[in-house]
N, C-alpha and C positions, 0 to 999 in steps of 0.2 A: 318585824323581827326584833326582840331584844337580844340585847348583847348584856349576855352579864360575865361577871369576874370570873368564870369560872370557865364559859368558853372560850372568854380573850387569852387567860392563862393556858387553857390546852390549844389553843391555836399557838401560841408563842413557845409553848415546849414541840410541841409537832415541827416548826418552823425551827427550833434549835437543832432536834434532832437531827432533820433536813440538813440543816447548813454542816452538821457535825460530819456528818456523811459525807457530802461535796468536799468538806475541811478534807477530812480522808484521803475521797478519790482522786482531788488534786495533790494531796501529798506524795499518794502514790505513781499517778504521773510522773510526777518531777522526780520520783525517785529511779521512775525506768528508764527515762528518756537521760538524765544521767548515767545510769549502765550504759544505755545505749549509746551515749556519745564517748565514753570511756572506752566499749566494744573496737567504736570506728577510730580513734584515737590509735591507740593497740594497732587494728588492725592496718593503719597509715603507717606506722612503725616497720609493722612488719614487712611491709610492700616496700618499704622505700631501704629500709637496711640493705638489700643484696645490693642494688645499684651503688649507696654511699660505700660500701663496703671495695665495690667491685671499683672506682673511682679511687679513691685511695691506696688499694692495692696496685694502682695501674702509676699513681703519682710515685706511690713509695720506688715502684720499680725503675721508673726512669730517673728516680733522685739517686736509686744506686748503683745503674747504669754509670749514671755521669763521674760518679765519684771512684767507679772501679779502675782507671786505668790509674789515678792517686793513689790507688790502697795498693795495686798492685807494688807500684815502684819502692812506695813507702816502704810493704812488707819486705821489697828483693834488700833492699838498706838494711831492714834490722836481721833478718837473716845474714846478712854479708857479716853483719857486728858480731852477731851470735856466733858463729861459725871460727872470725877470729877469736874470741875470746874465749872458745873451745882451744883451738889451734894452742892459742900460750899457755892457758891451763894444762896442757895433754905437754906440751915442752916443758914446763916448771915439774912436774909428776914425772916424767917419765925421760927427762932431760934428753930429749930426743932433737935430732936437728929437722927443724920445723923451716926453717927460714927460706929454701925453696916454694913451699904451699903457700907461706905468708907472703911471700913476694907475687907470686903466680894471683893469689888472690885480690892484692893491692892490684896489680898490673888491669884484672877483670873489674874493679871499683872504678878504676882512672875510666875503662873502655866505657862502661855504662854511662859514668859522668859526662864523655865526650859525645857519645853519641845523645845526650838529650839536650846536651847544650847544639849539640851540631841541628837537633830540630827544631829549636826554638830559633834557629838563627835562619834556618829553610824557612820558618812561617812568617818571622820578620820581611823577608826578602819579597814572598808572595805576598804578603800585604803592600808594599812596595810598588810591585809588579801592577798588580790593580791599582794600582791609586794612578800608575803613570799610566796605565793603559785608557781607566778613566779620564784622565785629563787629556789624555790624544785623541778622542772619540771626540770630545769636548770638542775643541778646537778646530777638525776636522767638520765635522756637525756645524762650526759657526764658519768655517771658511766656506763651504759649500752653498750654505743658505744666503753669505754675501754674494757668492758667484752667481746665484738664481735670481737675486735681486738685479744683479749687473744684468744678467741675459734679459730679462723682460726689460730693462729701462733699455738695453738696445735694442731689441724687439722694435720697441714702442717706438723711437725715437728713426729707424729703420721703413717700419711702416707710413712714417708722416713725411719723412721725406721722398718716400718710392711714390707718395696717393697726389701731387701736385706731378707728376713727371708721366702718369699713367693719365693724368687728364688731360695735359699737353698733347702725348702722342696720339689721342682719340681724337682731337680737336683734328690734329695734322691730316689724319688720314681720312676724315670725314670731306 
């Protein structure tokens, strides 16, 4: 067989062609398999949004849980303010004697004030309450467990002197 210049060069464009092709078909792989991982991407997105969504919604609501009985008192405050400062506006205007409703309402400011002081001082007391009933249980718990200690050391101490006295009377009646 000779080889001459003329087959080596159509062997080596056949062989480019070739590779040109492959260059291609791998380019076009990598370009699906891209979609396709963009696809599952996406589609991980979308699978996992209801839960993160539904977790958040579930945090948000116990953050405003916690904060509502705050916003409530808060809000009864600036209503109380609003309310008076309705009150002496509506007296400055209409020079009207206000000063019953304004006292009536001061009097329900005091009652609210006292009553939340009066709860913080109930929660004070019950924390109180546990700490000393904790430390009674405490004390209780270690006096008993000395006592159990005391009853087997007499036990013990019971048994050793009854087990020389119980061998004597065998001896006797033998």
């Amino acid at each position: 067989m000779a080889c001459t210049l003329e087959k080596v060069l159509g062997d080596a464009r056949t062989l480019l062609e070739r590779l040109k092709e492959h260059d291609n078909a791998a380019e076009g792989l990598i370009e699906q398999s891209g979609v396709l991982n963009q696809r599952v991407q996406s589609m991980k997105e979308v699978g996992n949004a209801p839960l993160d969504k539904h977790s958040e919604d579930t945090s948000e609501i116990q953050e405003l849980t916690k904060y509502k009985p705050h916003h409530q008192y808060t809000l009864e405050l600036i209503m109380g303010r609003y309310r008076k400062q309705m009150l002496q506006l509506i007296m400055v205007k209409k020079e009207l004697d206000t000063k019953p409703v304004l006292t009536l309402h001061e009097d329900h400011a005091k009652e609210v004030q006292n009553q939340v002081e009066r709860i913080c001082e109930m929660g004070q007391m019950m924390r109180k309450a546990v700490q000393v009933d904790d430390q009674h249980y405490c004390s209780v718990r270690e006096r008993l467990a000395q006592l159990e200690i005391e009853n087997k050391e007499l036990q013990d101490l019971l048994a050793i002197n009854f087990l020389p006295l119980c061998c004597s009377i065998a001896v006797h009646i033998k």
